[in-house]
C-alpha positions as CSV (number, residue, x, y, z in Angstrom):
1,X,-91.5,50.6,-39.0
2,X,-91.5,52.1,-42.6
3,X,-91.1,48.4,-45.3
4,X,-90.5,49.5,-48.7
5,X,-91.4,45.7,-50.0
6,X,-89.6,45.6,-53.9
7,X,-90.7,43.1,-56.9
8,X,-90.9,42.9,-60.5
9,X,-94.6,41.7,-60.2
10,X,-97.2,42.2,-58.2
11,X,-100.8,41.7,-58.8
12,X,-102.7,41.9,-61.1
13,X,-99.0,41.0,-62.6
14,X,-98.5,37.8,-61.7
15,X,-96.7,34.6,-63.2
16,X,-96.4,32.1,-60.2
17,X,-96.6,31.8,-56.3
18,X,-93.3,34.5,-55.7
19,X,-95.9,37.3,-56.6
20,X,-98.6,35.9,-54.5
21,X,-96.5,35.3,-51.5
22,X,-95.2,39.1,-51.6
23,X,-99.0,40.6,-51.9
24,X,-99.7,38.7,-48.8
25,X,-96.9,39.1,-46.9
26,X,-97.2,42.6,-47.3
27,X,-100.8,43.0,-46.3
28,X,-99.8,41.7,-43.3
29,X,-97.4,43.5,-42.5
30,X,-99.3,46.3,-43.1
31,X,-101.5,45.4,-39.8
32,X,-98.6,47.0,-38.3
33,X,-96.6,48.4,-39.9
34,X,-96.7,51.2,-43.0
35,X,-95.8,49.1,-45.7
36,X,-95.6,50.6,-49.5
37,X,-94.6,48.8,-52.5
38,X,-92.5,49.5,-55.8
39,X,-92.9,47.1,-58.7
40,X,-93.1,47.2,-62.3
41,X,-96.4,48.1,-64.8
42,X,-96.5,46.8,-68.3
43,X,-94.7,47.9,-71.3
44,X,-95.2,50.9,-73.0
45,X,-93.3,54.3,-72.7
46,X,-96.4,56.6,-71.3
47,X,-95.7,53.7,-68.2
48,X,-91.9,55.0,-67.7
49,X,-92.8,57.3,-64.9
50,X,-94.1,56.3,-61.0
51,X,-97.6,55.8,-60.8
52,X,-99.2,55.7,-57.6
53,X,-102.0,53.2,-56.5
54,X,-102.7,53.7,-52.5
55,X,-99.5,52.5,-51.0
56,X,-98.1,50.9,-54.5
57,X,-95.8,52.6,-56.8
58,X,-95.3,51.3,-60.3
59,X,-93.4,52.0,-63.5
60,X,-92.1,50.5,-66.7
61,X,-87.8,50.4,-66.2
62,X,-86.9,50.5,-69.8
63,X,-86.0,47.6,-72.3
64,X,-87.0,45.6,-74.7
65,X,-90.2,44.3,-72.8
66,X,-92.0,43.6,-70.1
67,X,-90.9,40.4,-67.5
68,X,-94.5,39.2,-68.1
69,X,-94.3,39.2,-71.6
70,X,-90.8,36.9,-71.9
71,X,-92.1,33.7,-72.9
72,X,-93.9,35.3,-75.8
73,X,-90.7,36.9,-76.9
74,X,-88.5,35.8,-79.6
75,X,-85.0,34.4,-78.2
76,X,-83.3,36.8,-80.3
77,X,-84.4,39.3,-77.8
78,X,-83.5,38.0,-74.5
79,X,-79.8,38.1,-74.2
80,X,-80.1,41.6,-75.1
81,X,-82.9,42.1,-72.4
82,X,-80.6,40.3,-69.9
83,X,-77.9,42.6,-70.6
84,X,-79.8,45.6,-70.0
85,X,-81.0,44.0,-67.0
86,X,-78.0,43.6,-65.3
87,X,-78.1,46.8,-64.2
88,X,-80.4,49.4,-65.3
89,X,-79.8,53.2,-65.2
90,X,-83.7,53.9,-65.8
91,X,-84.9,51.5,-62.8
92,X,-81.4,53.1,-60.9
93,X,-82.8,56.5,-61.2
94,X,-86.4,56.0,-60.3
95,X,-86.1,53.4,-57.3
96,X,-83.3,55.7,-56.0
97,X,-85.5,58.9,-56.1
98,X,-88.6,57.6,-54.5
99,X,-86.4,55.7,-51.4
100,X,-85.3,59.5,-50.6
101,X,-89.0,60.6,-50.6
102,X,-90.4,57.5,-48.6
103,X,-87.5,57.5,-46.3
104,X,-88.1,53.4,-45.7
105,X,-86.0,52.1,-42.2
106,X,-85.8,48.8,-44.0
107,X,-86.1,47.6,-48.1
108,X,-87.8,44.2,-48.3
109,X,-86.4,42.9,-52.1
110,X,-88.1,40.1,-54.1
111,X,-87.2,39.0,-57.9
112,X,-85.7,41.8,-59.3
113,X,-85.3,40.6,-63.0
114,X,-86.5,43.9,-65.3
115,X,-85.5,45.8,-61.9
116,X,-82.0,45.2,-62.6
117,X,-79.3,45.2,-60.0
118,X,-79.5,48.7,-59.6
119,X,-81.8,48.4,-57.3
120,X,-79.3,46.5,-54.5
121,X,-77.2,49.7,-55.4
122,X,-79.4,52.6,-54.9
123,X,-80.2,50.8,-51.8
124,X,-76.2,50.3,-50.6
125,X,-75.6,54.1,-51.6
126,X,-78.8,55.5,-49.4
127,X,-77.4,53.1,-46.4
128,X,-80.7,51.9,-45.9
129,X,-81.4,48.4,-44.2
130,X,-81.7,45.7,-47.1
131,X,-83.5,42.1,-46.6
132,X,-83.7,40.0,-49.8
133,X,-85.5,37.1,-50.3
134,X,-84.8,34.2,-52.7
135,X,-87.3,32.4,-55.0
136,X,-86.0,31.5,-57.5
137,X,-82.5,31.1,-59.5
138,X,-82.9,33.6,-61.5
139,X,-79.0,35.5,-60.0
140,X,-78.0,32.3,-61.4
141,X,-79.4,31.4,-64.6
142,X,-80.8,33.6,-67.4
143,X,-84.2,30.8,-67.1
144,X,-84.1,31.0,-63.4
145,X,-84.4,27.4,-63.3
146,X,-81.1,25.7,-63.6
147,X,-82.6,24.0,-66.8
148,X,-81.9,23.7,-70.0
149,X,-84.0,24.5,-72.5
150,X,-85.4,20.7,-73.0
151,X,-85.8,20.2,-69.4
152,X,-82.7,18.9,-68.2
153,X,-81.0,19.6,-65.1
154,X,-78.1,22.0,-66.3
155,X,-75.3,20.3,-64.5
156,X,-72.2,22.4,-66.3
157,X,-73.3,26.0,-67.1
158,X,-72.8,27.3,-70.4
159,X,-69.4,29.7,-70.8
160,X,-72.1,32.5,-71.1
161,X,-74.5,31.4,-68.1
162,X,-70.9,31.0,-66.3
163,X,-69.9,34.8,-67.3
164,X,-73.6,35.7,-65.8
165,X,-73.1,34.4,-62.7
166,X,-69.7,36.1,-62.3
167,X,-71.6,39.9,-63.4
168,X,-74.7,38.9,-61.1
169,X,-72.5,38.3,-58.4
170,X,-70.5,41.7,-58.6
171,X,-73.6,43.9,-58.7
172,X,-75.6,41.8,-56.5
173,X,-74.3,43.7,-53.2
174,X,-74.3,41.9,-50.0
175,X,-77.9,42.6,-48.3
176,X,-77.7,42.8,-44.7
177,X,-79.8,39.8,-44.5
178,X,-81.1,37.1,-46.6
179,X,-84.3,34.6,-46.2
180,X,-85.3,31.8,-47.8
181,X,-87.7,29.3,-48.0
182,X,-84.8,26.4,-47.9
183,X,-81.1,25.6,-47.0
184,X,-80.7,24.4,-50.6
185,X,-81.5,27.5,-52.1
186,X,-79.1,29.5,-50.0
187,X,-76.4,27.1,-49.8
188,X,-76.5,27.2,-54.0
189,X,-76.3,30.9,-53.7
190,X,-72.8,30.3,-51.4
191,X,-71.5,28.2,-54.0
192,X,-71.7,30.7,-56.6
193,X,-70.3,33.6,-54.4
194,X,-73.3,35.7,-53.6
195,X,-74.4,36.4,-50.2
196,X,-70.9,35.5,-48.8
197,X,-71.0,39.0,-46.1
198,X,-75.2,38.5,-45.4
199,X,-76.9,36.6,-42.6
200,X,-78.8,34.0,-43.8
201,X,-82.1,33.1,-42.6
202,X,-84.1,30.0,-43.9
203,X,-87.8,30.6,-43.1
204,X,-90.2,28.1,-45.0
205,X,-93.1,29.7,-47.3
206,X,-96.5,30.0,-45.2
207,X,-100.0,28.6,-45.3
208,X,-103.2,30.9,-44.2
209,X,-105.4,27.7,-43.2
210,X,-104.8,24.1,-41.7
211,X,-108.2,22.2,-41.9
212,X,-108.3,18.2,-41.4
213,X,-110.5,16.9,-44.7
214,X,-112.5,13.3,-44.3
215,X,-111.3,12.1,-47.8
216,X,-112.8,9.1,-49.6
217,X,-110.6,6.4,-50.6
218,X,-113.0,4.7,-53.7
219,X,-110.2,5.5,-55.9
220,X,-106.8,7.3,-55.6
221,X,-107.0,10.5,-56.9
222,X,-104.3,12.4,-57.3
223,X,-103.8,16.0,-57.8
224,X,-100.8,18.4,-59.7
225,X,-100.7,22.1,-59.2
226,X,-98.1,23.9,-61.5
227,X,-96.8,25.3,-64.6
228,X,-97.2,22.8,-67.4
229,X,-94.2,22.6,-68.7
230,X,-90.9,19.6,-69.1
231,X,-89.0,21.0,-66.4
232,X,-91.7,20.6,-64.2
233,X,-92.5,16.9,-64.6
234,X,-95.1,16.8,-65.8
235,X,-94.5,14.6,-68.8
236,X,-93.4,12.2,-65.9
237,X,-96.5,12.1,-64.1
238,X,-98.8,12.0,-67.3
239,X,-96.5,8.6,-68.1
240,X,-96.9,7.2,-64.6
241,X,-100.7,7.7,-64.7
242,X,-101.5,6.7,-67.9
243,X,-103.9,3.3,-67.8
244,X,-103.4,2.9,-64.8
245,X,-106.9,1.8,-63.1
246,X,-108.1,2.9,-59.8
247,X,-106.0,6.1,-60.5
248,X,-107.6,9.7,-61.9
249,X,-105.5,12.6,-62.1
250,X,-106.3,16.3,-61.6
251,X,-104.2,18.7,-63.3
252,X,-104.0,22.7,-63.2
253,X,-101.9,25.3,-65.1
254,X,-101.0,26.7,-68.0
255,X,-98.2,26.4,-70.3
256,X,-97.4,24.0,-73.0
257,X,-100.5,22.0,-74.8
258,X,-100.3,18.6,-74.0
259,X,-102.5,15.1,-75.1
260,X,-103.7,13.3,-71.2
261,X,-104.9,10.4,-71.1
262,X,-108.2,9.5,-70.7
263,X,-108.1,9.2,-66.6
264,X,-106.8,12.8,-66.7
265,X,-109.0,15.9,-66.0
266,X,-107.1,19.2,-67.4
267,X,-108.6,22.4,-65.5
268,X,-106.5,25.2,-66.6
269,X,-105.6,27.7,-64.3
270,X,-107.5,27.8,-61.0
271,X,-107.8,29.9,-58.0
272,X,-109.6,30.6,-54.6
273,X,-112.4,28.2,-53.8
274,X,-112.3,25.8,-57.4
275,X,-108.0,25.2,-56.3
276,X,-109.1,24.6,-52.6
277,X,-112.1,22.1,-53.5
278,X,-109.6,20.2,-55.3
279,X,-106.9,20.1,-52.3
280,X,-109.7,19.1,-50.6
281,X,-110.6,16.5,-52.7
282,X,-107.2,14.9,-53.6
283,X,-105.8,12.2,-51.9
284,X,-102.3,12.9,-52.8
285,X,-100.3,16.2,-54.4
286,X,-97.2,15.3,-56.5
287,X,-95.0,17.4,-57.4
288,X,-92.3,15.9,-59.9
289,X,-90.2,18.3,-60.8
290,X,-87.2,17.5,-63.1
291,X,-85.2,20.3,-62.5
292,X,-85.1,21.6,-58.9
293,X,-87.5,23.4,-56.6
294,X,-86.9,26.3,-54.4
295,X,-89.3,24.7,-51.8
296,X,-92.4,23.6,-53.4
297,X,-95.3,25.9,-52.3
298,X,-98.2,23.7,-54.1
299,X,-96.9,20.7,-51.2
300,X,-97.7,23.1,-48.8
301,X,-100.9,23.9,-49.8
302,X,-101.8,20.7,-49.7
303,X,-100.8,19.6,-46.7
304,X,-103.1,23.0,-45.3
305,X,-106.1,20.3,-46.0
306,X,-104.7,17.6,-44.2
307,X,-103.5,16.3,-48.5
308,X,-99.7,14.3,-48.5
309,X,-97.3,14.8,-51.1
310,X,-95.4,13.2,-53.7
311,X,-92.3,15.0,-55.1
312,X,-88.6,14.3,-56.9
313,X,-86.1,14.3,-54.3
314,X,-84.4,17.5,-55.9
315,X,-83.9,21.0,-54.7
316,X,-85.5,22.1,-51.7
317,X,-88.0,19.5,-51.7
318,X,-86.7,17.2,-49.7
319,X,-86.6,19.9,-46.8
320,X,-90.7,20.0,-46.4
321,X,-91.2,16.3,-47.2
322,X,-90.7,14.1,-44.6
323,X,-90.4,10.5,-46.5
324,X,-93.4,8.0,-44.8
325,X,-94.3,10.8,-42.3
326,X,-96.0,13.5,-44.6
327,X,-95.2,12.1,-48.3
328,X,-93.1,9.7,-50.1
329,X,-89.5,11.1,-52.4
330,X,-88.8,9.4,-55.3
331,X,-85.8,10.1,-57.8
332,X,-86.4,12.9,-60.6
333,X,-87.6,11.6,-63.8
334,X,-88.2,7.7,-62.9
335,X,-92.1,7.6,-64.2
336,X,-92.0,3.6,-63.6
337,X,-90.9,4.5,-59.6
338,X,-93.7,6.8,-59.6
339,X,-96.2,4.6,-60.7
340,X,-95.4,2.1,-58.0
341,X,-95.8,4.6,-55.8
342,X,-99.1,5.4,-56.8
343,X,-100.1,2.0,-57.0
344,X,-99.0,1.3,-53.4
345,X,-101.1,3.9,-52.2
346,X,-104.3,3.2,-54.6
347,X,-103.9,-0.3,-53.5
348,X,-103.9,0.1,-49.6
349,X,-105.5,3.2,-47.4
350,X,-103.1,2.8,-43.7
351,X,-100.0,4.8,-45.3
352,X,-102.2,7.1,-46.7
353,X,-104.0,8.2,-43.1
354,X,-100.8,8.1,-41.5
355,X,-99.4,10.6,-44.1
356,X,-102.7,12.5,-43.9
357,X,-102.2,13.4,-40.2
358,X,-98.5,14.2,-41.0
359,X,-99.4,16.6,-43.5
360,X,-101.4,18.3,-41.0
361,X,-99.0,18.7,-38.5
362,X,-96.1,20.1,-40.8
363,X,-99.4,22.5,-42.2
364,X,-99.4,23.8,-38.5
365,X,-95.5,24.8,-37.9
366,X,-96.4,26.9,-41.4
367,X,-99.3,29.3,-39.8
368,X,-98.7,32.5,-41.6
369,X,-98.8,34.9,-38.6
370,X,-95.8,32.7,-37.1
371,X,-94.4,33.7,-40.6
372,X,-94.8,37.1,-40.6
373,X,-94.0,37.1,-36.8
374,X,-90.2,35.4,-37.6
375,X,-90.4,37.8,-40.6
376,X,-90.9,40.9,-38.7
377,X,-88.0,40.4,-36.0
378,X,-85.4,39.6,-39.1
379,X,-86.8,43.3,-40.6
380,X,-86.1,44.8,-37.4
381,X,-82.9,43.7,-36.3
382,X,-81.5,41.2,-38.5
383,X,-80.6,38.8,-36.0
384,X,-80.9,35.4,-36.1
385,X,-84.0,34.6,-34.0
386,X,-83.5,30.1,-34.2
């Protein structure tokens, strides 16, 4: 089978775990299949043309900037940018021409913001088999988070954010099939009219490893993964934590500059072995997002090292989270909630081991080459296969 896997990033481009997922899922498939990729390269107009890297194609589909340069750019700029992006003649053109040389059997789409929706129509007019996955809300909302700019749960869209929907939804062609990591993020995408003629197909993000980890219990240390920034909680967690004894807190990411409090280790932005000692190490991940999740990879994660989770019943969240079994759910944005949570578990180990084995279990349903197995069938034949 011939994948033509499609993204706006793709390492070394990348801005969270969407771009990480796709270069993995792809090398995998590739065990098996020929597999080539078409994504974007960074701004510049000597970029506008294909360039070639082994099986990976990029180029620069004009506007106003690069995808990976947005939160750098001044707000002036981005409805603009949004507007070319809703459907680009440049990326149109270029996708177009090299799905005629490649001759895919099926197109495996990602995010497709600096893309544009042209892509979903070069791929309707080829008649080429079409399999999109969701990550994000970004068919939805300009900030792909269904968040306003302070962090707060955008619960009536702007006239604007209502008019981009409505746009999204007429270029965003019906795929032949869609997957996603949960039934929230699909059943979102019903509401708003997309995806209304596609089969839907919720398939839960992977893990590569499950490995059982002896922790120590001296004090309850707790570990968040993420972007640092409001809609993500983490001004939440940083309240709940703060002198609090028995209690130290690991953070990594990047994003916004923030004060912790003394019981608070700030690592930046980790990966490989120095992310996995600290999986390894925590006793619990929380995740405590205001706004919601897709699905939550960094839970994940840590259940691959036998690690519970904490995390805002919001989103998709609640779909990987089983409450007492593999991690407790608390309501988005209640710090004081959160810090009787953590005080419960600092103060007595027996829900903590029963959560630990949990977390291993759910870890082993999420085996990657189950994954890409499930993943492979829905390329093939688009059938529902559970």
């Amino acid at each position: 089978m011939r994948i033509l896997v499609v993204s706006n990033l793709y390492p070394p481009y990348t801005l969270g775990g969407a771009e990480k997922y796709v270069y993995e899922v792809a090398n995998k498939l590739s065990e098996k299949d020929d597999v080539f990729v078409i994504t974007t390269q960074s701004f510049g107009f000597r970029n506008l043309k294909l360039k070639r890297e082994g099986n990976v194609y990029r180029f620069y589909p004009l506007n106003l900037y690069h995808t990976y340069d947005a939160q750098k750019k001044s707000e002036i700029l981005k409805p603009f940018w949004h507007f070319i992006d809703l459907w680009n003649p440049h990326s149109y053109a270029t996708v177009k021409s090299l799905m005629k040389k490649l001759e895919p059997d099926v197109v495996f789409t990602h995010n497709i913001g600096n893309l544009s929706s042209a892509v979903f129509t070069a791929i309707k007019e080829l008649e080429i088999s079409h399999v999109h996955m969701l990550h994000d809300h970004s068919l939805l909302c300009p900030r792909a988070t269904l968040c306003k700019s302070k962090g707060e749960v955008c619960v009536e869209p702007r006239k604007l954010c209502i008019i981009y929907r409505k746009i999204k939804s007429k270029f965003i062609l019906n795929p032949d099939a869609v997957v996603a990591p949960s039934h929230y993020i699909l059943d979102v995408h019903l509401k708003n009219g997309f995806f209304v003629d596609s089969k839907l197909f919720r398939l839960p993000l992977p893990v590569n490893r499950v490995e059982r980890v002896k922790k120590d219990y001296d004090v309850l240390k707790v570990l968040y993964v993420g972007q640092i920034a409001v809609h993500k909680g983490i001004r939440v967690l940083i309240e709940a934590v703060k002198d609090m004894d028995g209690v130290f807190l690991d953070v990594v990411g990047s994003g916004e500059k923030l004060e912790f409090p003394s019981n608070t280790t700030y690592h930046g932005y980790l990966e490989g072995e120095k992310l996995i000692r600290l999986y390894k190490k925590a006793n619990v991940v929380v995740l405590p997002s205001i706004c919601p999740e897709v699905f939550g990879k960094v839970i994940c994660e840590g259940f691959s090292y036998s690690t519970p989770a904490v995390g805002s019943r919001i989103g998709g969240i609640p779909e990987i989270i089983e409450d007492g079994k593999n991690g407790l759910l608390f309501t988005p944005n209640d710090a004081k909630r959160l810090k009787e949570i953590l005080m419960m578990l600092r103060d007595g180990t027996s829900l903590l081991r029963k959560m630990e084995g949990g977390a291993e279990k759910t870890a082993k349903g999420l085996m990657m080459d189950a994954h890409v197995k499930k993943l492979r069938k829905i390329l093939k034949t688009g059938r529902k296969i559970y």
